[in-house]
C-alpha positions as CSV (number, residue, x, y, z in Angstrom):
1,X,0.0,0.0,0.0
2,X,1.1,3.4,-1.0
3,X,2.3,6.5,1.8
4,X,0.1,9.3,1.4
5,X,3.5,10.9,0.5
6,X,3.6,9.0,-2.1
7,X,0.4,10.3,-4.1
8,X,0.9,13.8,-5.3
9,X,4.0,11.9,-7.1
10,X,1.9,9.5,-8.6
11,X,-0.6,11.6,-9.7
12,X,2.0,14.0,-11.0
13,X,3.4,10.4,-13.0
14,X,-0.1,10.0,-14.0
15,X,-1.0,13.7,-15.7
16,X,2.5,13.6,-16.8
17,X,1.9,10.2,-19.0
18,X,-1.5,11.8,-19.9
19,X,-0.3,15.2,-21.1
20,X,2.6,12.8,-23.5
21,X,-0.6,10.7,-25.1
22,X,-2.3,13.6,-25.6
23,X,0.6,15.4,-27.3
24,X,0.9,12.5,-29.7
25,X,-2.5,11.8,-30.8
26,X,-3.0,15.8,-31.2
27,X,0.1,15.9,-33.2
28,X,-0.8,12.7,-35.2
29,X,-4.1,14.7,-35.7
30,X,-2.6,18.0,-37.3
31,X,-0.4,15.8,-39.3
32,X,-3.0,13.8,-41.4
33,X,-4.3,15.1,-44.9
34,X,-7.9,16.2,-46.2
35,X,-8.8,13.5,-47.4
36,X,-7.2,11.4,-44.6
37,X,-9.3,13.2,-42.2
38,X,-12.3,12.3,-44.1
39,X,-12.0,8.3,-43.8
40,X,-10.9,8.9,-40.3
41,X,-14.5,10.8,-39.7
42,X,-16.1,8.7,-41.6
43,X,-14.5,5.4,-39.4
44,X,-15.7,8.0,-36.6
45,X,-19.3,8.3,-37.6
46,X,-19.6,4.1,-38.5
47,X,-19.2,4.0,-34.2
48,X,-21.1,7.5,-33.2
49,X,-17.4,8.7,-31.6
50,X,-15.9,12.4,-31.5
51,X,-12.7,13.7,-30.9
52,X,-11.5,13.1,-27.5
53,X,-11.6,17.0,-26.1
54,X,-8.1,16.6,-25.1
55,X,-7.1,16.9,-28.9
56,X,-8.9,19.9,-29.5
57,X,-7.0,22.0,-32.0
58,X,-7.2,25.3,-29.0
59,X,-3.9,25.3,-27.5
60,X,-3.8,24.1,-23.9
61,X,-6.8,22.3,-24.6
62,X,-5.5,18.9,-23.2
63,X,-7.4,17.7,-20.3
64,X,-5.0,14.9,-19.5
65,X,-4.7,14.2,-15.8
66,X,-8.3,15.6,-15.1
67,X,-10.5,14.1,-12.9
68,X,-13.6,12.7,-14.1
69,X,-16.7,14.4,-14.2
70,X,-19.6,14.3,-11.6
71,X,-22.0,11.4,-11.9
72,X,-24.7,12.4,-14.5
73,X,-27.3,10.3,-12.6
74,X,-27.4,8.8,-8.9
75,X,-30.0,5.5,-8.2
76,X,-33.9,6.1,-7.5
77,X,-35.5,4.6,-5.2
78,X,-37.6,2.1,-7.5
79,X,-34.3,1.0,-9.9
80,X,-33.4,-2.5,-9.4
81,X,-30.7,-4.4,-11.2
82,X,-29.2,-8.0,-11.0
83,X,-25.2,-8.7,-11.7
84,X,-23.5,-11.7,-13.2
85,X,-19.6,-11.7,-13.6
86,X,-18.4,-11.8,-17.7
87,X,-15.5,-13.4,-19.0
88,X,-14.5,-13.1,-22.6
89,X,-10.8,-12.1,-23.6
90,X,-8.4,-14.3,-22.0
91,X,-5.2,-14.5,-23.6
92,X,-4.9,-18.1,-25.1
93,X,-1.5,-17.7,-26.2
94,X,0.3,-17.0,-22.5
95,X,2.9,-19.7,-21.3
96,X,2.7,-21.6,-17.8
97,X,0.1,-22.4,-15.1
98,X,-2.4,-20.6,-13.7
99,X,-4.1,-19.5,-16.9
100,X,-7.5,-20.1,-15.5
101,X,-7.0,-18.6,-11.6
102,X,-8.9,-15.6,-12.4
103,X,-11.6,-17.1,-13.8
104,X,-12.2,-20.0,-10.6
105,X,-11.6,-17.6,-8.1
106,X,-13.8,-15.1,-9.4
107,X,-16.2,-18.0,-9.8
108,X,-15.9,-18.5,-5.5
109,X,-16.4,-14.8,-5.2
110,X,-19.4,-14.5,-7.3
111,X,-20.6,-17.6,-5.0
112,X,-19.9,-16.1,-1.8
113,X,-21.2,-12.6,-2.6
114,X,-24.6,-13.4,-4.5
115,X,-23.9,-12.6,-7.9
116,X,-26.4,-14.0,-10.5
117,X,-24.5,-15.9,-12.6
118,X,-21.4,-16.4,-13.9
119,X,-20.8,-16.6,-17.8
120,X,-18.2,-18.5,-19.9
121,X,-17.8,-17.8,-23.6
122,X,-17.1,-20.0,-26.8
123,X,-14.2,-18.4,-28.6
124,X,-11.9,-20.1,-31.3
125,X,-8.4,-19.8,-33.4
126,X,-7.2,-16.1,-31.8
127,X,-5.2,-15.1,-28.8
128,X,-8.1,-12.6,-27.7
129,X,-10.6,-15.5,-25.8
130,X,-8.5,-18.4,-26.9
131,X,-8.7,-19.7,-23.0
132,X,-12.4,-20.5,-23.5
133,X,-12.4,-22.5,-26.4
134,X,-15.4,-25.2,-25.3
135,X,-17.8,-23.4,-22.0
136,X,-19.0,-26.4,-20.6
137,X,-15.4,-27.9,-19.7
138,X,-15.0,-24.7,-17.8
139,X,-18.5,-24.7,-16.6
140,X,-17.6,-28.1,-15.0
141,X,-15.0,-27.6,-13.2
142,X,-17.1,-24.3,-11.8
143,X,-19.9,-26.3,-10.7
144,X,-17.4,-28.2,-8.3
145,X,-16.1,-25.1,-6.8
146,X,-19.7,-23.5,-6.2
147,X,-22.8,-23.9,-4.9
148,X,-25.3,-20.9,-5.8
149,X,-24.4,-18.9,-8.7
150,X,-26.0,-19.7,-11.7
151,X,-23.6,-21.3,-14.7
152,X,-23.7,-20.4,-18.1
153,X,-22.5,-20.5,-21.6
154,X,-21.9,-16.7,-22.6
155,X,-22.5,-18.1,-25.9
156,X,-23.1,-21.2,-27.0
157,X,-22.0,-21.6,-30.8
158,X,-25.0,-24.3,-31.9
159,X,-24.4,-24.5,-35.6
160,X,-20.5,-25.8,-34.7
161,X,-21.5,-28.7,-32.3
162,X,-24.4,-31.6,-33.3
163,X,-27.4,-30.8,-30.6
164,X,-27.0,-34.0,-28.8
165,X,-23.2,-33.1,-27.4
166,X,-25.0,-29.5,-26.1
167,X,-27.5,-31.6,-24.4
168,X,-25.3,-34.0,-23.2
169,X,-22.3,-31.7,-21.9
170,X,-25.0,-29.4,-20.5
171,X,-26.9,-32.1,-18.5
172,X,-23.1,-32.8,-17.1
173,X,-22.5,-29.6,-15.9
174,X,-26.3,-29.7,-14.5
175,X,-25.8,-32.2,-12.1
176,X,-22.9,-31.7,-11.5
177,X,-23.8,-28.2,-9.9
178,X,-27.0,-29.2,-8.4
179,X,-29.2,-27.9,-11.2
180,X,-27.6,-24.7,-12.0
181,X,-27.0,-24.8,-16.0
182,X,-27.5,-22.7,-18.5
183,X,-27.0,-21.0,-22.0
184,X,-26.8,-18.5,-24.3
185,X,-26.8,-19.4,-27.8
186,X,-25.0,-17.5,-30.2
187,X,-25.3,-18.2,-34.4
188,X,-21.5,-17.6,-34.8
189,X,-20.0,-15.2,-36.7
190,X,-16.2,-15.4,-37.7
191,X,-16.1,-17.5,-41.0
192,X,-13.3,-19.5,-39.6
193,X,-14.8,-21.0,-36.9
194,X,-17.2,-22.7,-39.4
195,X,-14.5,-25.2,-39.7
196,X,-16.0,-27.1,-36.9
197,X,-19.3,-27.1,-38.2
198,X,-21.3,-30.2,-38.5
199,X,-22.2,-29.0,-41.7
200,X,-18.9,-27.5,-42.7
201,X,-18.6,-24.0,-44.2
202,X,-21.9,-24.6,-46.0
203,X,-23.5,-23.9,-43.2
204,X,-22.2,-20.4,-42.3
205,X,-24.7,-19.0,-44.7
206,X,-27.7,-20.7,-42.8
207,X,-26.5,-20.4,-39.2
208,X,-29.5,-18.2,-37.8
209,X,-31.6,-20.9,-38.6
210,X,-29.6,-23.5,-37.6
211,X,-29.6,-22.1,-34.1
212,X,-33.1,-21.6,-33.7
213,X,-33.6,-25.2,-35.0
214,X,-30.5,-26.7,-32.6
215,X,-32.0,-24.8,-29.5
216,X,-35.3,-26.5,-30.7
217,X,-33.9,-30.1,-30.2
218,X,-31.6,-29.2,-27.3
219,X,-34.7,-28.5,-25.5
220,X,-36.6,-31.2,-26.8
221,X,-33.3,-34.0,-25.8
222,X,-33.3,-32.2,-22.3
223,X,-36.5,-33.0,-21.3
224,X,-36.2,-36.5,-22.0
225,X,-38.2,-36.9,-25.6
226,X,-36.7,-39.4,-28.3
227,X,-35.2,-37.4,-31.2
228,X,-35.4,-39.1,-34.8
229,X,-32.2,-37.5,-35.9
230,X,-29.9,-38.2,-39.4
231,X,-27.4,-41.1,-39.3
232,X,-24.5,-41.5,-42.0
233,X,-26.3,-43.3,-44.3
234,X,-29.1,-40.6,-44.6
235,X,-31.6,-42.7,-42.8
236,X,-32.7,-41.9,-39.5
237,X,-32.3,-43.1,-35.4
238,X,-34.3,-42.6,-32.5
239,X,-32.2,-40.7,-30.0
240,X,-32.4,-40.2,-26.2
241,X,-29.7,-38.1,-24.5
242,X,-28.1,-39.1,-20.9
243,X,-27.0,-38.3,-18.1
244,X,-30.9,-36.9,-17.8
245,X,-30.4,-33.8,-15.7
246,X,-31.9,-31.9,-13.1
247,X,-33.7,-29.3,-14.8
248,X,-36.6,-30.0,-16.5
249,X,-35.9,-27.5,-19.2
250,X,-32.6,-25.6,-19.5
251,X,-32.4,-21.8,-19.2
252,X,-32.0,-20.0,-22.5
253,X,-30.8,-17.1,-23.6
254,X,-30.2,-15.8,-27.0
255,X,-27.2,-13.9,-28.0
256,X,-28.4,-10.9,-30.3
257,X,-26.6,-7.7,-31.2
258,X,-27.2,-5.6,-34.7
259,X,-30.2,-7.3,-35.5
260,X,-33.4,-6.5,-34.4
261,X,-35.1,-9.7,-35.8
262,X,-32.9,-12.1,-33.4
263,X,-34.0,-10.1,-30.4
264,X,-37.9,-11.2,-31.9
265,X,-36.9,-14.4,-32.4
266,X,-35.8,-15.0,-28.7
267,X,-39.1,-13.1,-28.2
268,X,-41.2,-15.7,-30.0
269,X,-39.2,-18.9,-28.5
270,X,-39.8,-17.3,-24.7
271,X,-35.9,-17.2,-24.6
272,X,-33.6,-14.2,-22.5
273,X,-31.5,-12.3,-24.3
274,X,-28.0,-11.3,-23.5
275,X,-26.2,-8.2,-25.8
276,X,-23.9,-5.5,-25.1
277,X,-23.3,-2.5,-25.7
278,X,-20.0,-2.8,-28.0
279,X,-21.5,-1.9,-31.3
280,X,-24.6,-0.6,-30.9
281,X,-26.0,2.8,-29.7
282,X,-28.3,2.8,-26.5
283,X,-31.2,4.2,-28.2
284,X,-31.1,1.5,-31.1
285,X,-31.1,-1.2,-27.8
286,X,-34.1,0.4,-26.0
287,X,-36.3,-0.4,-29.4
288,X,-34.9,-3.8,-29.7
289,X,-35.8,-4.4,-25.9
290,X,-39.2,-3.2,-26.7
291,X,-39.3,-5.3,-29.6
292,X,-38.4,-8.6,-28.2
293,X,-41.0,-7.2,-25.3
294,X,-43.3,-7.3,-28.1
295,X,-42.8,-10.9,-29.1
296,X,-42.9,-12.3,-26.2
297,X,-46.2,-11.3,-25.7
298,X,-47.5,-12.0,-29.2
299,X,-46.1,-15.4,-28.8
300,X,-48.3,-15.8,-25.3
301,X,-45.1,-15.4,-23.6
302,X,-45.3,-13.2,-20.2
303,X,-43.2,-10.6,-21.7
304,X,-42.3,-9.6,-17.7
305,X,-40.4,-13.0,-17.5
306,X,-38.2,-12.3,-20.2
307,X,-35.0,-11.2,-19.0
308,X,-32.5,-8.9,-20.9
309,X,-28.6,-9.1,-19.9
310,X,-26.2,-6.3,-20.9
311,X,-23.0,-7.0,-21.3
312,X,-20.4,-4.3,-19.7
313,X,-16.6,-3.9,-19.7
314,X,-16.5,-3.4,-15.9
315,X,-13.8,-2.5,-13.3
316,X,-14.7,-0.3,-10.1
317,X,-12.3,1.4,-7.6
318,X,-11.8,4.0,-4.6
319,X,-10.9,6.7,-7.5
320,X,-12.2,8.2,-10.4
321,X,-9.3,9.4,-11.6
322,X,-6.8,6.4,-10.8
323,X,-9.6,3.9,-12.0
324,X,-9.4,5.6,-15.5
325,X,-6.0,5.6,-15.6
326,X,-5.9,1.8,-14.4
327,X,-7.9,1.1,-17.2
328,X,-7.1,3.6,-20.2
329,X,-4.0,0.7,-21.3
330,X,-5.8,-2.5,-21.3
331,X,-9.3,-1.4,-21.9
332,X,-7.8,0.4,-25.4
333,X,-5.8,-2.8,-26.1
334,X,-8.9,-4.5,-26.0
335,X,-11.0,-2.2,-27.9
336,X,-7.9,-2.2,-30.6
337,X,-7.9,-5.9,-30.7
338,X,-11.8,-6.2,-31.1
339,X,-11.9,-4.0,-33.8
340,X,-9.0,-5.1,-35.7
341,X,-11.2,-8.5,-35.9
342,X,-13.7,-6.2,-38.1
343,X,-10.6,-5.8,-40.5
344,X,-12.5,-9.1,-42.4
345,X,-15.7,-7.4,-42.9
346,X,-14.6,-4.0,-44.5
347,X,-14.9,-2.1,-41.9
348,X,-14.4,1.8,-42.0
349,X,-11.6,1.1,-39.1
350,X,-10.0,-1.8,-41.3
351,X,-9.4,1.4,-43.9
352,X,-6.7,4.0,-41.1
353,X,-3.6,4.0,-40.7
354,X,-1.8,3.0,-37.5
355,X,-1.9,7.0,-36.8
356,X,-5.5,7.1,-36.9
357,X,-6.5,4.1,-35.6
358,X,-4.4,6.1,-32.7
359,X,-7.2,9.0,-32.7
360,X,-10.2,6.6,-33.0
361,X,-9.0,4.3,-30.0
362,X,-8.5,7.6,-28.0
363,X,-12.0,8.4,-28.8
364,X,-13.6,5.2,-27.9
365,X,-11.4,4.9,-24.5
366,X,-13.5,8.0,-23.9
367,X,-16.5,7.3,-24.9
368,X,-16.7,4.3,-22.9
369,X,-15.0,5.8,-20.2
370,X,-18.1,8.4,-19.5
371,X,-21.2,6.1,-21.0
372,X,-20.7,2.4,-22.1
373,X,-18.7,0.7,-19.4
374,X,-19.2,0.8,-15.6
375,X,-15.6,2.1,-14.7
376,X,-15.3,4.5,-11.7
377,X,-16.5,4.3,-8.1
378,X,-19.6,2.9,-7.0
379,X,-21.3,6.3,-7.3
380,X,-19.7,7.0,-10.6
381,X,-21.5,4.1,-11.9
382,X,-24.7,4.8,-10.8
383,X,-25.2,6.6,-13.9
384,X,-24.6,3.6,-16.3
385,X,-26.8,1.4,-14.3
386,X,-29.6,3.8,-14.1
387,X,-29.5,4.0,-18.0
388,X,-29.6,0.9,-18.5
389,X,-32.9,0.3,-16.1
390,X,-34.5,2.9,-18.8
391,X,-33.5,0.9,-21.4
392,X,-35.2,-1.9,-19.9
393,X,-32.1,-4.3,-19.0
394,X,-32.9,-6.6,-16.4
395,X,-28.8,-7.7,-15.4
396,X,-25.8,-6.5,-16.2
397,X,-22.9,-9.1,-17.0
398,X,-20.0,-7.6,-15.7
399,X,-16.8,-7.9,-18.2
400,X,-13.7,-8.2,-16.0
401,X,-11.0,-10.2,-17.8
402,X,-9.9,-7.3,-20.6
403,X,-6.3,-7.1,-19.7
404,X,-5.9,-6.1,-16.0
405,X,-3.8,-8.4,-13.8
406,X,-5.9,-10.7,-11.8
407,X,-5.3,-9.2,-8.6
408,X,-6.4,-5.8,-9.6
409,X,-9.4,-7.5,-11.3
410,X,-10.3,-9.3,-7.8
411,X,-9.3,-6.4,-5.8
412,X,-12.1,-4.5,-7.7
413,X,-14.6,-7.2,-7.1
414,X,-15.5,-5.7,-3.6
415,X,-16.4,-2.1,-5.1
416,X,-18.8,-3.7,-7.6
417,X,-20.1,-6.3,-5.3
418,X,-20.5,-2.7,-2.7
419,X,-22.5,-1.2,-6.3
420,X,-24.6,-4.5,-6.7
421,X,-26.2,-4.4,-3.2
422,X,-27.4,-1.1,-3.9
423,X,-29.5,-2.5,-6.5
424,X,-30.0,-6.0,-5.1
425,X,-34.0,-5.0,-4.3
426,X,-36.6,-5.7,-6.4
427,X,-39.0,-2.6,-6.8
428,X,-43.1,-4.0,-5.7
429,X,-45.1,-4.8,-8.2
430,X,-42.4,-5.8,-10.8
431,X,-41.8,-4.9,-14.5
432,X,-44.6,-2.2,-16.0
């Protein structure tokens, strides 16, 4: 632990490394073309970003080593929200033991501290996520270690496994934790990973439908029904999964994002639906919530049961201004790495230069900073939570594993667990 004579130097340290970025990107800035600046804009625009105001062109306007702003909003009364820890961008390609620590003993804390759930992803072929390349081995060994939070696939790929191995490794990890599975399934969305397709990379092309049609049959093999599924030889066998698990129908979410019609179709299916707020603007997710609200009910669903997850990059201190600069590194490595993966799919960020891929990162560190991630104190992230109640979220999943080193990460777990109490009550009368 630091002297108190310590701080001003560290602080100094800290507006001192600020005031050099800022010098850089605002140089970087001045030095790019007309037309330069344009496809920088324009990559701007594609994500709703604006300049950082430390690189205004006014001289002195850097605001590097200034504290955060004020919370915009502070909790009412009525606002209730549930939290689930998020893990998604574990660095596969690291040497040695230990690789999973994090995750397990984030897994205990979660346990001990009532926490929702606890989420595990499905990620394939990169560094970024390449610990979690199959969630229900993970999920296992979780459901060993714990004995109240809820464990879950944070997604799901269905159309690269056969449905009988989801039911199967699912039911597993169901009695293995005492009846405490569950899923989110996701249609894929990287070519590559097509490779492990059932169908092969025919089946990229088809893969919404192939997970509303795998979640179909997962459900069906879970509660116990005999499956006529294809054999080799095109003819067909009855099938009956086991171990039969504890459940009598496993908790579903959908994973949806740009498209509007996959939050309808979790709607229609009486699914939950976990999203983010990565690449989509918080006004475009309010009518998507309202959508799948709408779905449910047409489908005779009780559109008050269906739960909406948000997904949030997520680390809470003591400080404002120390969290942000905690954070500013790894939190723009992360956002660097995640939209280098849109590089593929012609992306307006695929199209700058390292230089102003510079300035955009800068931008999104901020943006996220002040609206999209819960980042800050407690109170400081009031505001995030209280948006995302008028959106019409139900639980946030809390993203903590985007570069900071597992102590820091578990250190920060008692702030957020001091945020989640606040909003542990339900308001009477539940959802309008």
């Amino acid at each position: 632990m630091s002297s108190e004579s310590d701080e001003p130097t560290q602080s100094a340290q800290s507006a001192e490394s600020g005031e050099t970025d800022v010098s850089r990107l605002r140089s970087r800035m001045s030095s790019l073309t007309p037309s330069r600046r344009a496809v920088l804009e324009q990559a701007m625009r594609e994500r709703n970003l604006k300049p950082p105001a430390s690189l205004a062109d006014a001289p002195g306007g850097g605001d590097a080593g200034r504290a955060p702003a004020a919370p915009r909003r502070t909790r009412r009364d009525t606002s209730a929200m549930d939290f689930s820890l998020f893990f998604f961008s574990g660095d596969g390609s690291v040497q040695g033991p230990g690789k999973y620590e994090l995750l397990l003993e984030s897994a205990r804390y979660a346990d001990r501290h009532g926490f929702s759930g606890i989420w595990v992803p499905e990620r394939h072929f990169v560094d970024f996520g390449g610990l979690y390349p199959n969630p229900s081995v993970l999920a296992a060994a979780i459901a060993v270690l714990t004995e109240r939070v809820q464990i879950r696939a944070g997604s799901a790929v269905l159309p690269l496994h056969h449905p009988v191995r989801v039911a199967e490794e699912w039911a597993v990890v169901d009695n293995l934790s005492g009846g405490r599975a569950a899923i989110s399934a996701a249609s894929g969305w990287h070519p590559n990973d097509f490779i492990l397709a059932p169908g092969g990379h025919e089946s990229y092309a088809r893969r919404k439908e192939d997970m509303f049609a795998a979640i179909e049959v997962v459900q069906r093999l879970w509660a116990g029904q005999t499956v006529e599924l294809s054999r080799a030889d095109g003819t067909t066998q009855p099938v009956r999964t086991l171990p039969r698990p504890l459940q009598p129908r496993l908790p579903m979410w959908i994973s949806a994002q740009g498209s509007v019609e996959t939050f309808t179709g979790a709607g229609r299916i009486g699914a939950n639906v976990l999203t983010g707020l990565v690449a989509q603007r918080p006004a475009d997710l309010r009518e998507k919530i309202q959508a799948y609200r709408e779905a449910l009910r047409a489908a005779g669903h009780d559109p008050g049961r269906g739960r909406v997850t948000v997904m949030v990059h997520t680390f809470l201190g003591s400080d404002d201004a120390e969290v942000k600069e905690q954070v500013r590194g790894p939190l723009t490595g992360y956002l660097k790495t995640f939209l280098a993966q849109q590089d593929t799919f012609d992306s307006q960020f695929s199209k700058l230069d390292e230089a102003e891929r510079d300035v955009m990162l800068a931008a999104t560190f901020e943006r996220y900073f002040d609206t999209l991630a819960l980042l800050g104190t407690p109170g400081r992230c009031e505001a995030l939570i209280e948006d995302l109640v008028d959106l019409g979220a139900d639980e946030v999943a809390c993203l903590v594993d985007f570069g900071l080193e597992p102590e820091v990460v578990l250190k920060g777990l008692d702030h957020l667990c001091e945020l989640k109490d606040r909003y542990r009550a339900r308001p009477r009368g539940g959802r309008e």
